[in-house]
C-alpha positions, 0 to 999 in steps of 0.5 A: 112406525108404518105399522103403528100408525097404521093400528092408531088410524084403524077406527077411520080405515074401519069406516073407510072398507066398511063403505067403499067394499063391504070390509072386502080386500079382493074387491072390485067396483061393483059395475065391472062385467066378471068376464073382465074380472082379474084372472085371479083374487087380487090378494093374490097378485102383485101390486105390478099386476094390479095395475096392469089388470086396471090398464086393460079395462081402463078403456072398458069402465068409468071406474077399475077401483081394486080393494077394500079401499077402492083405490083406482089405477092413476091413483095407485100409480102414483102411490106406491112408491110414495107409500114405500111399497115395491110393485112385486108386493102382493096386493094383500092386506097389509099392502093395502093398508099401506097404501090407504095409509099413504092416502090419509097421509096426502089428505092431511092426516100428519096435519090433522093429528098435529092439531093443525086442522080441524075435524071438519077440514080433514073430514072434508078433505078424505071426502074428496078422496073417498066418494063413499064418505060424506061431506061435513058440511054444505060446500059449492062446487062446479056451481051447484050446492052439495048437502052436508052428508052427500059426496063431494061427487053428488050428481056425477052420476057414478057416486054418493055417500053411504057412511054417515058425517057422525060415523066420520066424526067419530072415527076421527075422535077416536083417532084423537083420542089415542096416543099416537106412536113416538116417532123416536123409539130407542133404537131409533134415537141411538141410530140417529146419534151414531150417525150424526157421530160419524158424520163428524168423523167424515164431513160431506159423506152423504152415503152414511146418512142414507144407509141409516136412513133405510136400516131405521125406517126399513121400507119395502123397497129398501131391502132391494137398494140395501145391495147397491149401497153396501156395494157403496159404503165398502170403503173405509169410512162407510165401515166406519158409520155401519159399525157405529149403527151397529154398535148403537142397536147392540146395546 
């Protein structure tokens, strides 16, 4: 599903790469020395060595953003196991894309969809993200007026817009617009119910609800957890609910 929503919010990520990196997976923020560059194109290394290149000029520079969507170290942190991504995934597009994803996701982008918050609000909101984008419209912030259309971080020093608020607005449109993946696919529905059948077969196992977890959503991470947990669910009953998963995506 990660890749579908990803396609559905390509409009916003368009603008997104286009105003923080010129559309450019390798790049860097534009105030780091190329002595200080990484030892290699970043599409290249591994999301682990991304943010050990970042630790190094940290001390260096007011910003060590990495990417086409600028994503800085204490960001990237934080992030990537929560958008499902290990730390040998190289830090090539589809990984970043993931990680933009996650980004979106935190800013309210599930909300937004829902209908739960309006353009404005979730405009507003990624503008807190992304200093590139503008805000919709005038806010008060650290005691001073920002502008409809400047950053949320005008006046640091560091930051100001370069997208438009209509370049915004019509991403988001379009996002609106375009049917968004359901979330229950076929497979995806049968798993789900031989699971819950083999819950009821064995009350209280908690293991056949994670293993079906990881078989549907598959992220990243889990092929290195699908060991351990075979390992786990070797016993009777653990055969029993994979069987039934398996018996589920047969048909």
């Amino acid at each position: 599903m990660t890749d579908k929503t990803i396609a559905a919010v390509e409009p916003l990520l368009a603008v997104l790469r286009l105003h923080e990196s010129a559309d450019d997976y390798g790049a860097v923020w534009g105030g780091i020395k190329s002595v200080d560059h990484p030892p290699r194109p970043l599409v290249e290394m591994t999301v682990g060595q991304v943010l050990d290149w970042q630790d190094s000029i940290d001390r260096l520079y007011q910003s060590e953003a990495a990417g086409a969507y600028q994503i800085l170290e204490d960001t990237l942190r934080g992030l990537y196991r929560e958008a499902g991504v290990p730390l040998t995934a190289r830090y090539d597009r589809a990984t970043q894309d993931r990680l933009a994803l996650g980004l979106l996701r935190r800013r309210g982008l599930d909300d937004f969809l829902a209908g739960r918050i309006s353009d404005v609000a979730f405009a507003l909101s990624l503008a807190k993200e992304w200093a590139s984008l503008p805000v919709p419209r005038d806010i008060q912030r650290l005691g001073r007026t920002v502008r409809a259309g400047q950053s949320y971080y005008a006046g640091d020093g560091l930051n100001k817009a370069h997208a438009s608020i209509d370049e915004v607005m019509t991403a988001l449109r379009q996002i609106r617009a375009t049917p968004q993946p359901d979330p229950k696919d076929p497979v995806t529905a049968r798993i789900d119910k031989a699971l819950a059948e083999g819950a009821k077969a064995a009350p209280g196992l908690g293991a056949g609800g994670t293993a079906g977890y990881l078989l549907r959503d598959a992220p990243p991470w889990a092929l290195d957890a699908a060991w351990g947990l075979g390992l786990f669910l070797a016993g009777a009953v653990g055969l029993l609910v994979l069987a039934r998963v398996w018996k589920a995506v047969r048909r």
